[in-house]
Structures are given as C-alpha cells and as structure tokens.
N, C-alpha and C positions, 0 to 999 in steps of 0.2 A: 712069637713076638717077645714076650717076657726071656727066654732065654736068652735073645740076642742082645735083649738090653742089662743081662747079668752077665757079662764074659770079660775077662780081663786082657792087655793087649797081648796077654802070652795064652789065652784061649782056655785060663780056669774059669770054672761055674763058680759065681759070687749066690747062688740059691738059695742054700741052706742058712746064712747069715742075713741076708735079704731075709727070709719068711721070720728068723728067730725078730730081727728089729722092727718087723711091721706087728708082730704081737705086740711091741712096745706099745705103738700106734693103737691098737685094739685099746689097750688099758687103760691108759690115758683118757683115750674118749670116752669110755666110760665114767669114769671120776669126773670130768668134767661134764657131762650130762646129767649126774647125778644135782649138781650143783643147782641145776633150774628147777629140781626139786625140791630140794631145803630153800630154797627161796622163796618160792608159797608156803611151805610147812612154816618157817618162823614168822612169817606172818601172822597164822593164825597161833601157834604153837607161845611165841614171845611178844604175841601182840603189838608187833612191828611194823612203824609203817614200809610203803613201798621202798622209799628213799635209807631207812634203817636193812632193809632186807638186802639191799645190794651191796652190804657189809660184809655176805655172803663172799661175791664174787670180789670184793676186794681183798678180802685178805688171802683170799688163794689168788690173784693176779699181782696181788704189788709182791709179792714173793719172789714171781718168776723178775721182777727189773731187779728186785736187791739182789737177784740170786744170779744175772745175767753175767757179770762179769767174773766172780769167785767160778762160775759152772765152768766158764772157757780156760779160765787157768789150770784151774784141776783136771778139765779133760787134757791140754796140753802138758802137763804135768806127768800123769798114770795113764795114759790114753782113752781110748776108746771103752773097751771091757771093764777095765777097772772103775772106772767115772760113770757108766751106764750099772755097774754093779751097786756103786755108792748110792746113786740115784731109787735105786728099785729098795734098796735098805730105809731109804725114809721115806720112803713111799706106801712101805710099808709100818713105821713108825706111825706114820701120822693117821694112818686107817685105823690100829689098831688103838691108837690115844681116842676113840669115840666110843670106846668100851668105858671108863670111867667118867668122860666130858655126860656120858647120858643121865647118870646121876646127879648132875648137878641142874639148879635152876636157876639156869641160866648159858646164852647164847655165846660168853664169851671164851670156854674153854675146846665148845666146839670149832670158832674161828683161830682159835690157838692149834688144833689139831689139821686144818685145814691148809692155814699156814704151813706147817711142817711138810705136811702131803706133797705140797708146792713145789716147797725147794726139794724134795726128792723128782715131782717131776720137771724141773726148769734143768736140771740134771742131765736127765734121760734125755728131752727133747735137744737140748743144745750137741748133745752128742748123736743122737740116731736122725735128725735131720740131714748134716752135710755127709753125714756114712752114709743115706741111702745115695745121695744123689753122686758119688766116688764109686761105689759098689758096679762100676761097669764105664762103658763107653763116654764121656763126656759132652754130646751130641743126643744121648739120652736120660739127661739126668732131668727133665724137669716132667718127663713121662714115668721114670721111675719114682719120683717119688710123690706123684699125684695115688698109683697103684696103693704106693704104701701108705698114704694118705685114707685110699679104700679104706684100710682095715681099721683107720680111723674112724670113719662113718658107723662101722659096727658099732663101736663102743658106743657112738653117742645115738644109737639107736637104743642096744641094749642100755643104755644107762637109766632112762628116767624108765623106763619100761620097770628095773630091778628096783629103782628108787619109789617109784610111782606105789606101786604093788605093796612093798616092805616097809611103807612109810603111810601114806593115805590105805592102804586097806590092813592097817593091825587096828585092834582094838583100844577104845581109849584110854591115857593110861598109862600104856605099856610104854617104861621109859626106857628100856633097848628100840624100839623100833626105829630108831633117828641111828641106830650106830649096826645094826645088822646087816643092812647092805653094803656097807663098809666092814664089814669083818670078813663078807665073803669076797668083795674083792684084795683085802688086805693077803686074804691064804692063795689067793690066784698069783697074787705079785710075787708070795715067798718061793712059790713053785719055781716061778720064771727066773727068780733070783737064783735060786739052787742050781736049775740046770747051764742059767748061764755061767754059771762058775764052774760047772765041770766039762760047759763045751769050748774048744777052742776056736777062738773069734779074730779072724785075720787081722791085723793092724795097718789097713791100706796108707800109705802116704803117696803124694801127689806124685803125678811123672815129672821128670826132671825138667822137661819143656816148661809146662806148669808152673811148677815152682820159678822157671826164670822168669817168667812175665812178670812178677814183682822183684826182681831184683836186677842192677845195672852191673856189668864186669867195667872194671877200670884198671889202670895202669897197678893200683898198689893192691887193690881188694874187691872182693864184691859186697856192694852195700845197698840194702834195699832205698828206692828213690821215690817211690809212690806210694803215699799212705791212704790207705782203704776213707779216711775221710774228704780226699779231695777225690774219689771217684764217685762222680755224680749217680749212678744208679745205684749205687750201695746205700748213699746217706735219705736218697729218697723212698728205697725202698724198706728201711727202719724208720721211715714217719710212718708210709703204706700199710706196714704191717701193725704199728701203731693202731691205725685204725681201722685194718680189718679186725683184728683181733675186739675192737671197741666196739663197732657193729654185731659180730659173730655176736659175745657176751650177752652185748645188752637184747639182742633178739632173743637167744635164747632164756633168757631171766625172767621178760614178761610176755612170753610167750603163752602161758595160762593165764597172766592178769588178761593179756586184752584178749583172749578166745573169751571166757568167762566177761567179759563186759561185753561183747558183742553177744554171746548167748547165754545170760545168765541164769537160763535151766540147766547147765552143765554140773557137774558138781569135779572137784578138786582132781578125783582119778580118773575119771573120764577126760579130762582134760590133759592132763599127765601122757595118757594113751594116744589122745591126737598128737602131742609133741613127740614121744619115740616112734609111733608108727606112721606118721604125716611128714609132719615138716622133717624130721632126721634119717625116717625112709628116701624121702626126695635129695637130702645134703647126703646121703653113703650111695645113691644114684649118679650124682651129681660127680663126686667122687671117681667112682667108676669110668663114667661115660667121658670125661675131658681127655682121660690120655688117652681114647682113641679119638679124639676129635682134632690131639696137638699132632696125628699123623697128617689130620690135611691142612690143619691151620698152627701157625706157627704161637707160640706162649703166650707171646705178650698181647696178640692180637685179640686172641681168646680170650684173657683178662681185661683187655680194655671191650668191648662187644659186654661180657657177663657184668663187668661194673655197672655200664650203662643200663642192661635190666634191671639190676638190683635197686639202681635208683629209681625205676619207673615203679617197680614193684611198692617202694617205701613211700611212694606219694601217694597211690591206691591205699596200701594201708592206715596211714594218717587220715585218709577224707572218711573212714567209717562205714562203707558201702557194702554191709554184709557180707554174703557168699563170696562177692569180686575180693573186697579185702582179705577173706581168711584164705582165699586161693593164693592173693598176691604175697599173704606172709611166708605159707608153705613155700613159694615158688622162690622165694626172695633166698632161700636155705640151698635150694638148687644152684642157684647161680655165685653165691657166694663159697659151695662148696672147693672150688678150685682155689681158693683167693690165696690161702695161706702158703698151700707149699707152692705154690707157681712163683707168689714171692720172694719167695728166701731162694728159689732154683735161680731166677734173676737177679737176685742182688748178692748170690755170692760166687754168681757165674766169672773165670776168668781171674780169680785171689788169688791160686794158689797155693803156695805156704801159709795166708794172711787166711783163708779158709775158717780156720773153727775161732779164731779169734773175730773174724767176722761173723762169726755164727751166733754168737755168745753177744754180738750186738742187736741182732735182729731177733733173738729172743727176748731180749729185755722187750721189745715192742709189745709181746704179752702184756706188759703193762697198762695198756689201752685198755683193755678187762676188768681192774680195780677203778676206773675213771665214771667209766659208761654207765652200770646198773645204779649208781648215786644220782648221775644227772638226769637219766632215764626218768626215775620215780622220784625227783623232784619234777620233774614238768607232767609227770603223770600223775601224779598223785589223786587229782580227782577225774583226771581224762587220760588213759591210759596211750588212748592214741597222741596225744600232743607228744609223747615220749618217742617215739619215733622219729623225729627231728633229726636227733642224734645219731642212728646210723646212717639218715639219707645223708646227712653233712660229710661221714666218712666213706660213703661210698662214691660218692664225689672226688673226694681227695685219693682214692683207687683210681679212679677215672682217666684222674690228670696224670697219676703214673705209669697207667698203660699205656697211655698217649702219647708221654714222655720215651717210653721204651719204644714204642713202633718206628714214633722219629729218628730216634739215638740210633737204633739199630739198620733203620732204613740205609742212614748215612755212612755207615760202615763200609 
C-alpha cells in the first residue's frame, strides 16, 4: 500500500525522501512533547502559576503565526531542501541556547530559546507538510500524510518520556537538567541537518493540470482568478486548525495537572510516564490506524465521526468521574490524533500553484497553541478540570468543519 501511494505519474519511487521528511515529523514531536514537561517543571521550579506556565507553550506557538508567512516565502524563494535545511539550523540553535538559558534564574531566557526552536520548526513544518501530501498520487495525499504524521506520534511519545526522566528524575539542583534533553535532541537535529545537505531531495512541483485549476487562459494572458481566501474550505479550515492545534496544546500541557488532581498520590514522573506511554501511546495508535480506516471511509467523514468523540470525551473529563475521566482523556488523544494532518490534506486539496503559500497559512493556525495553555490555567487554576472548556469549545468548531466538508463534498 505505501508504495503505491509513493509513485509518481512516470512511475518513480518518492520512498526514500518520504522516510528522510517523516523523520522531520519524529523530531518535531518530540520537542513538542517535551513541552508538557517544562510546563509542570516551571511550576514548581519558577514558582509559576498554571496560567504563568502556559507561557511555556506560548512562546514556542505564537512563533509558528509570526513565523507562518516569512516560512512560505522563503520556502517559495530557495525551495524545499534549502528552507527545510534553514529550518533544522534553528532548530538547532534554539536547542542548543538551553545550555547557557540553565544558568540563569530565571524562566525568561529559556522561553527566548524556545522561541527560536519554533521558527526553526514553523520552517520545517510549513515545508514537509504539503511535500508529503505531492510526494505521489493526489487521490492519496491525505493517507500519506496521516503515515508521516505516524512518525509524529513517536516523537511525542518519546518526548515527555526523554523529558520526564532528564528533568523530574536528576537530582536537586542540578541546573543542566532543564537543558540536557534538549542538547540530545539538538545533536539528533544537526545529524539530520548534515545528511540532508548531502542527500539529494527531489524538488516536486505540481502537474500542470494542477497548477491550471488556479489559473484562467484568456485572450491576452493567463491570470490567476481565484484567491485561496474566497475558497471556503481553505479559510475554514485555517480557523480548524486554529483550534485543533488549541485543544491538542492545551490537553497536553495539563495533562499532569489534572491526572495529579485526580490522583494526588502520583508524584510528578510517574505522571510524566502516563502522558508518553498513555495518552501519546494512544495519539501515535491513533496516528497509525486512520489511514487505514480512510481506505474504507472517506477524510472528512472520519474527521467529522473523531470530532464528535473528542467532544464526548472532554465532557466526561470536565465532570471529574475518576477512572471514566482519565480513560476519556487518554481516549480524547486517540481521536484527535488524525485532526492535524487530515486538515491541512483538505484545505490545501485542489491550490495547486497557491499550495505552499497556502501552506504557510494554515500553519500559522499553530498559533491556537500560544492562546490555549493561558486560558486553560486561568479557569483552572484551582479546578483543573473547569480548564477543559476550552478544548471541548474547539473540538466543536472541528465538528462544524467536518460537517462542512461531507456537505461541500457531497455536492460535488
């Protein structure tokens, strides 16, 4: 199945560039799994409340919006390789700025460091997104890049796992331990950096069909007629992604606060442990299992069906119902695992040329990220669950866009 869905229409293997970008995906999640780690650490660490700690996830998410439309230029600019190389260079930067942010006391030079990370990867992401879903047949792009999506799920398994360990199990103190799981993934990035610069990385552009769908031939010239913001599934699905990306965050941020208020014999790494091997086990399942499911059910269907659980799930978790609630958190990471890339497969389905500049919109939606962990831990602050609110609210507004697409497309 994967092979077929990596062949191009002259019948080359897209494989080996496909596996090099879904590493990207591995790295990634990682760093950002790491994130729900420093979120309880500065808690305790900076004496921070909840609502201060999602300071955390802001300053690596409002990154990716500053960083959403400079990333699409530049990747249109140097392309692909080049702009995925720039990417993985401050990606590495900003890993390796937690070597001297540890000496300091104080939390603001690590959000400076994290910042940087960001726009290294708002980078990466706005380019290895719409490459994966070009990297073969166009009929198979939102299966392909749920797969690469997979190797997302590692990351944010392995991440609080690497974070958890390196960070909750050093001794007290010890003021590297906040920046050593970020040095080792900072040396994983430079590897990947290295070899992509010495491997050659096809530079796909769209088929010429493709490319016509945005644009009109007339008497004197050809001039594009339809702009990607008067096509309704495009603008709806950079709200969508808006706030999957807000739900995603903010679940995983107080994902240790409300396990620990629900069992408050837990302590800090043991809780850490249920987040990479619970709920991020279940989101890299989740991951997995959709693109064999879009064989028998069509994208958008599937996204609208997993919204609706997600919401049922975040109502169980707000009511406080012990074992049912910690079941329905893990579960809620299941169904929301499809959300991201099945989005951005439909709303940059059919651009053509308008493609990565549309790409570079719907990544700014990351910006939902920097929003969520603040509002979260202000209504949570002393009930962790009232904080929950805020992803059933955006899992809602998923809802209404899968809904949106089943009709839209129905009527086609």
């Amino acid at each position: 199945m994967l092979k077929s869905m990596l062949r191009s229409p002259a019948g080359k293997s897209y494989l080996f560039p496909f596996l090099l970008i879904s590493s990207l995906y591995l790295l990634w999640g990682c760093a950002h799994g790491m994130l729900d780690v420093l979120n309880k650490h500065f808690q305790g660490c900076f004496d921070m409340t909840k609502a201060e700690s999602g300071f955390v996830q802001f300053s690596t998410y409002i990154a990716y919006f500053l960083m959403g439309i400079p990333a699409g230029l530049l990747l249109n600019k140097v392309g692909y390789k080049r702009g995925i190389f720039t990417g993985l260079m401050l990606f590495a930067l900003g890993a390796f700025a937690f070597v001297p942010a540890a000496y300091a006391n104080s939390p603001v030079p690590f959000l400076i460091a994290l910042f940087v990370l960001a726009c290294g990867l708002c980078i990466i992401e706005t380019g290895a997104h719409p490459y994966a879903t070009i990297l073969g047949p166009p009929e198979a792009a939102a299966q392909r890049i749920n797969v690469a999506a997979a190797f997302n799920g590692v990351g944010w398994i392995v991440g609080p796992l690497i974070g958890g360990t390196l960070i909750f199990g050093a001794e007290a103190g010890d003021a590297m331990a906040t920046a050593r799981p970020y040095i080792l993934v900072g040396s994983i990035v430079l590897l990947v950096a290295v070899t992509l610069f010495f491997v050659r990385l096809p530079e796909i552009v769209p088929p010429a069909d493709e490319v016509a769908t945005t644009r009109k031939r007339t008497d004197a010239d050809t001039i594009p007629i339809i702009s990607i913001w008067k096509r309704r599934s495009f603008v709806i699905a950079v709200v969508a992604q808006f706030c999957y990306v807000a739900a995603q965050t903010g679940i995983f941020s107080f994902f240790i606060n409300y396990v620990m208020e629900l069992y408050p014999s837990l302590t800090s790494l043991q809780a850490s442990r249920m987040l990479g091997l619970g709920g991020m086990g279940l989101f890299f399942i989740g991951r997995l299992t959709s693109s064999l499911f879009m064989k028998w059910m069509k994208a958008e269907k599937l996204l609208l069906l997993f919204a609706l659980l997600a919401s049922i799930c975040m109502v169980l978790v707000i009511m406080s119902m012990g074992m049912l609630s910690l079941i329905a958190l893990c579960a809620s990471m299941y169904f929301m695992s499809m959300m991201f890339p099945t989005i951005f497969a439909l709303g940059v389905h059919g651009l053509g040329a308008q493609t990565k500049r549309a790409s570079s919109y719907i990544v700014m939606g990351v910006g939902g990220g920097a929003v969520s962990p603040i509002l979260m831990g202000l209504l949570g602050e002393s009930n962790m669950a009232l904080g929950f609110f805020v992803p059933l609210m955006c899992f809602l507004v998923i809802l209404f866009y899968g809904w949106q697409e089943v009709k839209t497309r129905r009527l086609r």
